[in-house]
C-alpha positions as CSV (number, residue, x, y, z in Angstrom):
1,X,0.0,0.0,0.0
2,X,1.4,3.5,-0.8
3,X,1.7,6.0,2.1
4,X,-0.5,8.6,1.9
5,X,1.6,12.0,1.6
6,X,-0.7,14.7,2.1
7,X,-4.8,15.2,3.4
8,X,-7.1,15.8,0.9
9,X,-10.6,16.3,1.1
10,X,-11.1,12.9,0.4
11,X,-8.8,11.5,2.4
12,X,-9.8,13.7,5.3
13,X,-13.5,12.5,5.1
14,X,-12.1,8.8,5.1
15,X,-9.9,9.4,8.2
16,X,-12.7,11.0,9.2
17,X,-14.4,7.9,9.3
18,X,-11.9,5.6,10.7
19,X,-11.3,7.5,13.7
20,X,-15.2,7.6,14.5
21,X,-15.0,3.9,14.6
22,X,-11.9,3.9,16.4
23,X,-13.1,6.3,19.3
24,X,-16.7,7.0,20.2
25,X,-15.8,10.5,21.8
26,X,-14.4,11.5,18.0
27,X,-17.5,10.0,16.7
28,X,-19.5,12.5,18.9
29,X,-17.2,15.6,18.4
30,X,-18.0,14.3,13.8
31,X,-22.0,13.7,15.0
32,X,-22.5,17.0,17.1
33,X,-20.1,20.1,15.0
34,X,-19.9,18.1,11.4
35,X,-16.7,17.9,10.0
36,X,-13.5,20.0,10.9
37,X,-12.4,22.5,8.4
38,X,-9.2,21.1,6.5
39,X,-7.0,24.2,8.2
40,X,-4.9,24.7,4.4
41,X,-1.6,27.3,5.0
42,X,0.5,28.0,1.5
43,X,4.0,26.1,2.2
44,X,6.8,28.5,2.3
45,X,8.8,31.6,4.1
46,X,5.7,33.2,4.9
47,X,3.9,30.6,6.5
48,X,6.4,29.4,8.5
49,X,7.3,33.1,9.9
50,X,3.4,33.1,10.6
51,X,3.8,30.0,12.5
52,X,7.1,31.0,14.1
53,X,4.7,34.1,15.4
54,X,1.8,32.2,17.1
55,X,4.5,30.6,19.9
56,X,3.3,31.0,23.2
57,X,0.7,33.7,21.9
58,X,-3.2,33.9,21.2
59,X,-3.3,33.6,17.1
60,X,-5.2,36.5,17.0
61,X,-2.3,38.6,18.5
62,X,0.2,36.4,16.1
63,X,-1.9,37.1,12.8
64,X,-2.4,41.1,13.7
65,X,1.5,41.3,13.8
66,X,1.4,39.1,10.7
67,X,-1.0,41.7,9.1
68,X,1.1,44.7,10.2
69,X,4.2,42.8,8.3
70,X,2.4,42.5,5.1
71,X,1.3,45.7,5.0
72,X,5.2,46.9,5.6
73,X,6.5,44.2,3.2
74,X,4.3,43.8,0.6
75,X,5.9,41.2,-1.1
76,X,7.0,38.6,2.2
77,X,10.1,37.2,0.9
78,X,13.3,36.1,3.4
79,X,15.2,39.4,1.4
80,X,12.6,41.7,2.1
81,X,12.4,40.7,5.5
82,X,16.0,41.1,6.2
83,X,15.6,44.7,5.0
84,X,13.6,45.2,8.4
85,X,16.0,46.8,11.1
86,X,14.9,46.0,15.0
87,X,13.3,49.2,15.2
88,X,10.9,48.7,12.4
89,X,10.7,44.9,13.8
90,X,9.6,46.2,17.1
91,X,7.2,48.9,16.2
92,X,5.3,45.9,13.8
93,X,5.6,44.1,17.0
94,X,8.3,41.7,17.2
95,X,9.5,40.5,20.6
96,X,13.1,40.3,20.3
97,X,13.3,36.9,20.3
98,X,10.9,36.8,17.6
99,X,13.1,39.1,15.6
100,X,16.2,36.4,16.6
101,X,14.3,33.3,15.4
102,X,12.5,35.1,11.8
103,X,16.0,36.8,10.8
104,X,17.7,33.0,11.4
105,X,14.9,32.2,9.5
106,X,15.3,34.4,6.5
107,X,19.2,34.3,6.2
108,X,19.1,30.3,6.0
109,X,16.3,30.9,3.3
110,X,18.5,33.3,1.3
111,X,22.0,32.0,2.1
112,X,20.1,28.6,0.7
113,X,21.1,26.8,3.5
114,X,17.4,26.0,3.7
115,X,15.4,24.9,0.8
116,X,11.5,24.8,2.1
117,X,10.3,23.9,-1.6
118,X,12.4,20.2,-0.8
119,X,11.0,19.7,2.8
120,X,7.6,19.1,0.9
121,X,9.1,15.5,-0.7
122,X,10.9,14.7,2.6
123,X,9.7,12.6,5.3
124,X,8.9,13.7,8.8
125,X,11.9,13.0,10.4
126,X,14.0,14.5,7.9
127,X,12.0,17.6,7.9
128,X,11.7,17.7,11.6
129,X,15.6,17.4,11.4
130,X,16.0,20.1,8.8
131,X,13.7,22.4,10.3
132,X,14.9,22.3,14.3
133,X,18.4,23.7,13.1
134,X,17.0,26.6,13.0
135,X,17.3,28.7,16.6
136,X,13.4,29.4,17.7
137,X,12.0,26.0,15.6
138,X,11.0,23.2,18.3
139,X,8.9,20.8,17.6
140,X,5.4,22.7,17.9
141,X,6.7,24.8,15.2
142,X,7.6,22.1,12.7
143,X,3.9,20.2,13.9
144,X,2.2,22.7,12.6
145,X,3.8,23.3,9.6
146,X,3.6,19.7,8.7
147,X,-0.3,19.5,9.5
148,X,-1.3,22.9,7.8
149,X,1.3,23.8,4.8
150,X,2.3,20.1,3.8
151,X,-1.1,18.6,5.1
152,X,0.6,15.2,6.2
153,X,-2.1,13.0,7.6
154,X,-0.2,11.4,10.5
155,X,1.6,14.3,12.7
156,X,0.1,15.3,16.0
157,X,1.0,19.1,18.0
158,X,1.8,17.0,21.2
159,X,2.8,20.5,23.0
160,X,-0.2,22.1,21.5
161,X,-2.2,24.0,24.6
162,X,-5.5,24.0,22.7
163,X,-5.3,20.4,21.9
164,X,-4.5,19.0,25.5
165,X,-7.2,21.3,27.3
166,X,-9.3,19.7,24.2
167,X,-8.1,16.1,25.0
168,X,-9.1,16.6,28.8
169,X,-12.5,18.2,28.5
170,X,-13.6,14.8,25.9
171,X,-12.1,12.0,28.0
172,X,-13.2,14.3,31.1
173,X,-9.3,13.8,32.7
174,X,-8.6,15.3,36.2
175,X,-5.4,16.8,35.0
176,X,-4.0,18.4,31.7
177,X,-2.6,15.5,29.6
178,X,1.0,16.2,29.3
179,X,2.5,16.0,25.5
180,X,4.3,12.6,26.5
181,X,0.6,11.1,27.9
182,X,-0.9,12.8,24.9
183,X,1.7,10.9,22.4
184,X,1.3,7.6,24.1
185,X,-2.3,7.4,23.9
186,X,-3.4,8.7,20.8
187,X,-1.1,6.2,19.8
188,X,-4.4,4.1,18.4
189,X,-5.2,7.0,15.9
190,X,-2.7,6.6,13.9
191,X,-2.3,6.9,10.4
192,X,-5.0,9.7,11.3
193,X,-3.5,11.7,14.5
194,X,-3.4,15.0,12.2
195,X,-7.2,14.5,11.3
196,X,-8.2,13.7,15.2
197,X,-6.0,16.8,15.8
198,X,-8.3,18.5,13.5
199,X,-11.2,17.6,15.6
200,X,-9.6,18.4,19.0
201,X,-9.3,21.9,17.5
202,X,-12.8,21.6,15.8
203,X,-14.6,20.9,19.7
204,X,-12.0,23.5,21.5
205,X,-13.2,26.1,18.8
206,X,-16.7,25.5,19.5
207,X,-16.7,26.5,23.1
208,X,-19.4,23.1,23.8
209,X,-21.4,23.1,27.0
């Protein structure tokens, strides 16, 4: 059997329907809110910036720096960035360890010691490998990136806040799932951990009763 490489909508709706035979608590998250949306992000430089934003903060307060940027660089390439001093970094809204980890970003984009266009025939590991170089890339960062921009069907944000308080309010835990108790047992998901991930955003979203 090949591998699947990346979701599509017809391979989300069959994972779809795995996992709702594989876990009741996903069937009832499918029954009650309907499908989750497919979460697309355009591979590349911008994207991954984007992502590099949203660490440790709301995404709403990531994407309004975000839509400062664009509006500064109208054309978000890793050279226009780099054009950016501190100042105009800070007044956007970059934290200054955001500015550390984008810049690192950039210069291995334009020096070409990172090629994003060939992560997106790699496998995980490799890319995981490739990406976590970088200063400021964990593996959050490269989670994400692998389950929005390269839509691979298997990968699951372990260290994601909105998926463990998701994972505890469904099973109706005690305690926050840690990322290691969230890897092993979500363990029975798999090839589909990215689609279930979907969902655990899908019922955090909703705000459910």
């Amino acid at each position: 059997m090949i591998p699947i490489e990346s979701l599509t909508p017809e391979s989300l709706t069959r994972g779809l329907m795995v996992l709702a035979n594989l876990d009741s608590d996903l069937a009832w998250i499918l029954e009650t809110l309907g499908p989750p949306p497919m979460w697309q992000r355009q591979p590349g430089f911008a994207t991954l910036l984007c992502i590099i934003l949203e660490q440790q903060v709301s995404v709403a307060a990531a994407r309004a720096v975000f839509t400062r940027l664009c509006a500064v660089v109208v054309t978000l390439t890793p050279e226009n960035f780099l054009i950016l001093d501190d100042v105009e970094l800070r007044a956007i809204g970059f934290s200054r360890q955001k500015i550390l980890y984008c810049r690192g970003l950039a210069n291995a984009i334009a020096t070409g010691q990172l090629e994003l266009t060939k992560l997106e025939i790699m496998d995980e590991t490799t890319i995981r490998t490739e990406l976590k170089r970088l200063k400021g890339i964990g593996d959050w960062t490269v989670d994400i990136y692998l389950l929005m921009a390269l839509q691979r069907p298997d990968v699951f944000p372990k260290g994601d806040l909105a998926i463990a308080i998701a994972f505890q309010k469904l099973k109706n835990l005690a305690t926050r799932p840690t990322p290691a108790q969230l890897e092993a047992t979500t363990q029975h998901w798999r090839p589909w951990r990215a689609v279930a991930a979907r969902l655990l955003w899908h019922y955090y979203l909703s705000n459910p009763k």
